[in-house]
N, C-alpha and C positions, 0 to 999 in steps of 0.2 A: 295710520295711527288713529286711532279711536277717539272722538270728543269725547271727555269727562265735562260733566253736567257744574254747575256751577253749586248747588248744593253739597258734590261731591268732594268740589274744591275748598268749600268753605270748611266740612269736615273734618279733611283734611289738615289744612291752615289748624284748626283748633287742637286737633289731634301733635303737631310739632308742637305748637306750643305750649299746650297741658306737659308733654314730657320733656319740652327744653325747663320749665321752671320747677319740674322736680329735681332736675341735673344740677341746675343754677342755686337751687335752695340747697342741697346737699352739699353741694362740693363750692362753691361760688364762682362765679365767673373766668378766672383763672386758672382756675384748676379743671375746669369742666372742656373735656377736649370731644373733639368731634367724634371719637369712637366710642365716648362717655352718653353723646347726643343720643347716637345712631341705638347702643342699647336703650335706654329709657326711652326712645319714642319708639322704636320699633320700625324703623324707615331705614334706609339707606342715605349715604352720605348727598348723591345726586337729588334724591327724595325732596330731603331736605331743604337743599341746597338752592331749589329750582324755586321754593316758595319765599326764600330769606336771602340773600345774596353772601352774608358772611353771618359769625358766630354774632358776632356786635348788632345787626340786624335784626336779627332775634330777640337779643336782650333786650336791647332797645326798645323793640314793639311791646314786649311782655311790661316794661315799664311805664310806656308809655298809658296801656291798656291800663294798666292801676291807677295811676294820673286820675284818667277820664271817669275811672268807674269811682274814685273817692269821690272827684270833682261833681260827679252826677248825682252819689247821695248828698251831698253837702248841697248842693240847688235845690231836690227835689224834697230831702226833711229835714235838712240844717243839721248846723255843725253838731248837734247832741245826737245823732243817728250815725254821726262818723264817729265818735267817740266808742258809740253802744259800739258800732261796728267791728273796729281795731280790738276792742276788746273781747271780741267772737272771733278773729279771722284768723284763717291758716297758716299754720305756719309753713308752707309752702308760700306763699306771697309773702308773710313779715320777709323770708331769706331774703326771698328777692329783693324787695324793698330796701334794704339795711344795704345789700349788695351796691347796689343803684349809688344808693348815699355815699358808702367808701368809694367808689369807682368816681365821684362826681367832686369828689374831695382832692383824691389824687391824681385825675386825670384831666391836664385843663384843656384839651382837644375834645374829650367830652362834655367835659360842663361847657365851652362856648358851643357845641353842637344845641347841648338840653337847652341851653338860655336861648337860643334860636326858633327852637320848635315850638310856634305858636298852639296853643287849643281853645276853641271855640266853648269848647268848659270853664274853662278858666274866666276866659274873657265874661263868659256869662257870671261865675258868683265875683271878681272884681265890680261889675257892674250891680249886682243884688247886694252885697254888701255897701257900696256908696248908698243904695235905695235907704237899707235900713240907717244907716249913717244921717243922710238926711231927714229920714223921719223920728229922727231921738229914740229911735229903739235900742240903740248900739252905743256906745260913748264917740264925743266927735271933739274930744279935745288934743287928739292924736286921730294925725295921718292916716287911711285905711290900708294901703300899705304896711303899715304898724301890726295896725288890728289882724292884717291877713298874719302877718310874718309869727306874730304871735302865737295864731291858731296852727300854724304851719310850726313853732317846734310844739307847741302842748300832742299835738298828731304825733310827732316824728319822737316825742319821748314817751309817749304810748307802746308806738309799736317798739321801740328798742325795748321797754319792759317786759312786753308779751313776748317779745324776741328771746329773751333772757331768762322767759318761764317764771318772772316774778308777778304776782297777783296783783290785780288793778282794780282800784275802786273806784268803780263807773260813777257812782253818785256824788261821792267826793271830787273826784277832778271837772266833774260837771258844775256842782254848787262853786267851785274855785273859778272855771272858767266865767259862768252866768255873771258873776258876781264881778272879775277882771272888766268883764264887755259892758258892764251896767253902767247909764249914763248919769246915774246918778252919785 
């Protein structure tokens, strides 16, 4: 059998998952069956199968990979670059997304999975935000857990608007947010 090169593999990897989250966004999670997979990536079910273990596998990663890439803007240009962000992003990820959130609602074998799976993202803006916490840039009369949970629905009622094709005023929900975070 033939070594494939590790580039090849990564390719690959990308190439399921670019088409399991058009499958996912279109149809959602439950509805999207493996012969649903198999056309939209253009693989074969073994294909597939050999780089994810199961359909939930899949998800999961596509999910996860959103996590980390919000988790990444929000460290590297703060929360008003996830705001800009949500409010440009595909609607191929909002499905996902909004998917994620039902499935994590109704399914409590997977929400204690999610609540499990630690990210080194995370952990980093929990820790940037205490930063700013303690240097009064941020309000500190509430818990930062508060402050995250916070920023974490104004995000999450974002995307279900841009989800739902209704217009977002970036500047507004920014001056509302500035304004909630302001220590003063």
């Amino acid at each position: 059998m033939p070594k494939v090169s590790e580039a090849h593999r990564a390719a690959r990897r990308r190439q399921i998952l670019d088409g399991a989250r058009r499958a996912f966004a279109a149809r959602g999670y439950f509805e999207t069956n493996v012969h649903m997979l198999e056309a939209e990536i253009g693989l074969s079910r073994g294909a597939i199968f050999s780089y994810f273990p199961t359909k939930l596998d899949l998800f999961t990663t596509l999910a996860e990979e959103d996590r980390d890439r919000l988790g990444t803007i929000w460290l590297e240009q703060g929360y008003e670059a996830v705001v800009r962000h949500v409010g440009e992003e595909d609607p191929d990820w909002i499905g996902v997304y909004l998917e994620v959130s039902r499935m994590l609602r109704t399914d409590a074998a997977l929400r204690a999975h999610w609540a499990t799976m630690s990210s080194e993202v995370q952990d980093r803006l929990v820790a940037r935000y205490v930063e700013l916490q303690n240097a009064g840039e941020i309000r500190s009369d509430v818990p930062i857990e508060t402050v995250l949970r916070f920023l974490g629905v104004v995000f999450d009622g974002l995307v279900s608007q841009q989800g739902a094709g209704f217009p977002i005023d970036i500047e507004g929900t920014l001056l509302l947010v500035r304004s909630a975070l302001s220590p003063s």
